[in-house]
N, C-alpha and C positions, 0 to 999 in steps of 0.2 A: 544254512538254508535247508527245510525240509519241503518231504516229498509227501503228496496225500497219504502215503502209507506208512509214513516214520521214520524212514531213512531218509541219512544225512547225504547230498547229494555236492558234490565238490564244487566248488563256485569257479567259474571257466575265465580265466583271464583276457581282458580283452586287448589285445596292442594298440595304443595311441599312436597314431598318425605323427609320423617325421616331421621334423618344424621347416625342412626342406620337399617335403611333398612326397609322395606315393611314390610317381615317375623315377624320381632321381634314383628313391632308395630301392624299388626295383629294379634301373636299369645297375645299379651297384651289384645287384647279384645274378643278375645276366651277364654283365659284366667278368666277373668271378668266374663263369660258369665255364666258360669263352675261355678266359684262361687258364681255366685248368685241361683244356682240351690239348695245350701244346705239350706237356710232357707226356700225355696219351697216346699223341699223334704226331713225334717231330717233326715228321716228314713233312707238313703242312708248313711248318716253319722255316724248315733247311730248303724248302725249293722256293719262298717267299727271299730268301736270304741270295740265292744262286743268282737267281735273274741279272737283281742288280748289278751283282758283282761280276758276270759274264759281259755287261755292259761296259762298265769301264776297261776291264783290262782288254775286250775287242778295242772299245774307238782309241784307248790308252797306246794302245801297240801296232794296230793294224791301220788306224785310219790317223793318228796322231802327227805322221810328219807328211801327212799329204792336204793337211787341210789347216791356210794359215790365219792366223787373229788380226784382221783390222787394228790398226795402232799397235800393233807390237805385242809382246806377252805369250807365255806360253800353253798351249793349248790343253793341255792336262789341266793347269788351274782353269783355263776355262770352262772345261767338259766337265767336273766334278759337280759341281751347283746345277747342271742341265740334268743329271744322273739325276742328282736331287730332287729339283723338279718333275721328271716323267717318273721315279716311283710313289712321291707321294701322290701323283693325277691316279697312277695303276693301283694306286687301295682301292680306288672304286670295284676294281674287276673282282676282287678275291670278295667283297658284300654282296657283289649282284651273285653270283655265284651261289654262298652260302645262303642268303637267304632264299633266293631259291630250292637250295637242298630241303632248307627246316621246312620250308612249303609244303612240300611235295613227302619230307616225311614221316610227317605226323608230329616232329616236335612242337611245331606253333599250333596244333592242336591242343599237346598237353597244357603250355602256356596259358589258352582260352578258359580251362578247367582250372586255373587257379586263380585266387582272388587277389590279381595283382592289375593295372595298372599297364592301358595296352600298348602307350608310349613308350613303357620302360622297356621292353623285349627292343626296341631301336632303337635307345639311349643305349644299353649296355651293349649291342652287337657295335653302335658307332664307336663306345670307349675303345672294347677290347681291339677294333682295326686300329683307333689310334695309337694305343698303348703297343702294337705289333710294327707300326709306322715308326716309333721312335726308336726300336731295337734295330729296323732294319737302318733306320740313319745313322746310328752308330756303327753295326757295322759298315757301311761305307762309308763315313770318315774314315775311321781306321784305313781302309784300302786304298782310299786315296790319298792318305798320306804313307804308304807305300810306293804309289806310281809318281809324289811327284807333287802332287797338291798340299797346301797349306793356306793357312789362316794368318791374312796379314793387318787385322784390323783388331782392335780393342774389344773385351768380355763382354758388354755391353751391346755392341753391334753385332757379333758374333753372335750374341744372344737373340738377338732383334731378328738375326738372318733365319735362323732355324725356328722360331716363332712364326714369320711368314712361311715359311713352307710346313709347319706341320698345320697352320691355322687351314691355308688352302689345302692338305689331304683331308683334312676333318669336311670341307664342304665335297669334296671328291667322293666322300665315303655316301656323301646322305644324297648326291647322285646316284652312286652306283645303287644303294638301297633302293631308291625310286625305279631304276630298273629292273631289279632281281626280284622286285613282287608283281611287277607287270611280265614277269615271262612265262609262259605255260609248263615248261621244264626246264630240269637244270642244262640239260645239253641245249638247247635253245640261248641259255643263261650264259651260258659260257660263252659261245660264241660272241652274242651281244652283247657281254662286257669287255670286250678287249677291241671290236670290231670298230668304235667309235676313238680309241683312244689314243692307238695308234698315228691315225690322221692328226689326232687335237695334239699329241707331245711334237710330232716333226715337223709337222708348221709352225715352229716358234723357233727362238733362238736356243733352244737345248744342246741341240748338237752343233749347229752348224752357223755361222755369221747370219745373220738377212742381208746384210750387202751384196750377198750372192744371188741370191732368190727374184724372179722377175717383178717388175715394178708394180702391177695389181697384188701380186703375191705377200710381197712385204707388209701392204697395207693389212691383209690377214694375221699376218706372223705379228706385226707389231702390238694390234687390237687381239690377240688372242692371250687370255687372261696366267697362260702359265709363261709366255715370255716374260712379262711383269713380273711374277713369283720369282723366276729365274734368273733375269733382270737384276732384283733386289737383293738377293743372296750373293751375286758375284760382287754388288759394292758393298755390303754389306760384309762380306767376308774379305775383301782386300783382292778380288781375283780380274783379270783383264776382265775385261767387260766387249771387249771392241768398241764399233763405232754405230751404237743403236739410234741412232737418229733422232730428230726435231719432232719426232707426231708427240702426241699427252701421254699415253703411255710406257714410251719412253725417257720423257725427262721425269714425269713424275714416278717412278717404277714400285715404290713402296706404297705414297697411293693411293694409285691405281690397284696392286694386287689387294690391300688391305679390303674397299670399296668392292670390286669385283667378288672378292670370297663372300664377302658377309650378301651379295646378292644373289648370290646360287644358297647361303644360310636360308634365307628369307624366304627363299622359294622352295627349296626343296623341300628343309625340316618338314612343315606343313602338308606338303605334297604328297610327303612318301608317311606321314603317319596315317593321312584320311587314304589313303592307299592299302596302307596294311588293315585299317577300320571296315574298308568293303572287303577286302580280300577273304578276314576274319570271321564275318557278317553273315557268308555265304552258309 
């Protein structure tokens, strides 16, 4: 191709559009981006790792032979799967947080400056919380088959069990997202991500039986969508369960949690993109 004055002018390649969409193939390298920050920063990872595992070995040790399992069964295999549950609910804290940071400095500005796809920046921040979600489930498996827990059901279930709990941190995550672009700063951020979540992981069956819990109370613990999660993983992985009761959440526990996640999916994804849309906008 020439130019009015003679010269050969190089023909500009233009990139065809992903047969899976803009969205996907951006959030794949937000994504990327996300995870190349952990060997930058391991610190982010090794205190995302601590937590949990300061979790089990407290209730493992300190609180393990003072608090007993309805129907029998050892309370370590019970406690493992509630572990389970409240850190996959706690990905939300570490999104609300970070996206807050990126807010506030200046990288979702550069993001607006590229021709990318404004889904994708919260498709790839949800990946890399999940992909960080599964590391930290491995290691506490691992720890808690140190204190004592084990897996007494079949590949299959086993597989089914950790599939509910990472499905419900995925809608966990696209909560905490909805938070962390509605907050004015990250220290604001911080707070308000963990201030809510605390309340929602102990009102359920995590830690402790609901047989114990007063009779309005239970009705809360039973209907609160990570006992389900919780619920599912303990028969799912072969672990006592105790004695969860006759409400629908209970006898149905799989689901219920399945049903319940994909409700906060439905609501949030949506929520928190035309969220980041206005935020962006400004």
């Amino acid at each position: 191709m020439s130019s009015t004055t003679g010269r050969a002018t190089p023909d500009v390649a233009i990139q065809s559009r992903p047969i899976y969409g803009w969205a996907l193939h951006d959030g794949f390298i937000v994504t990327k981006r996300h995870l190349l920050q952990i060997p930058r920063v391991p610190e982010l990872l090794f205190f995302s790792l601590v937590q949990p595992v300061i979790f089990v070995l407290l209730f493992a040790y300190v609180f393990g032979g003072a608090i007993p399992v309805p129907g029998g069964g050892s309370y370590r295999e019970y406690l493992i799967p509630g572990v389970f549950g409240q850190t996959v609910a706690f990905a939300a804290a570490g999104v609300t947080v970070g996206l807050s940071e990126d807010m506030h400095k200046g990288i979702i500005d550069r993001f607006r400056s590229l021709p990318m796809a404004s889904s994708g920046v919260l498709l790839g921040r949800s990946f890399a919380d999940l992909l960080r979600t599964v590391l930290v489930l491995v290691v506490l498996s691992l720890t808690g088959l140190l204190v004592g827990w084990g897996i007494h059901s079949s590949v299959p279930e086993a597989l089914a069990g950790y599939g509910i709990l990472l499905l419900f941190g995925y809608a966990m995550i696209w909560v905490g997202a909805w938070i962390g672009l509605r907050m004015p700063s990250p220290e604001v951020a911080n707070t308000a991500g963990l201030a809510w979540l605390f309340p929602v992981t102990f009102l359920s069956n995590a830690f402790v039986p609901i047989e114990g819990m007063p009779g309005w109370l239970q009705v809360v613990a039973e209907w609160n969508p990570i006992s389900a999660v919780v619920l599912s993983a303990r028969r799912l992985f072969g672990n006592p369960t105790g004695l969860p009761g006759d409400s629908f959440p209970m006898t149905h526990p799989e689901f219920y949690a399945v049903l319940s996640t994909l409700v906060l999916l439905v609501i949030f994804i949506p929520l928190s993109v035309r969220t980041y849309r206005r935020a962006t906008s400004k």
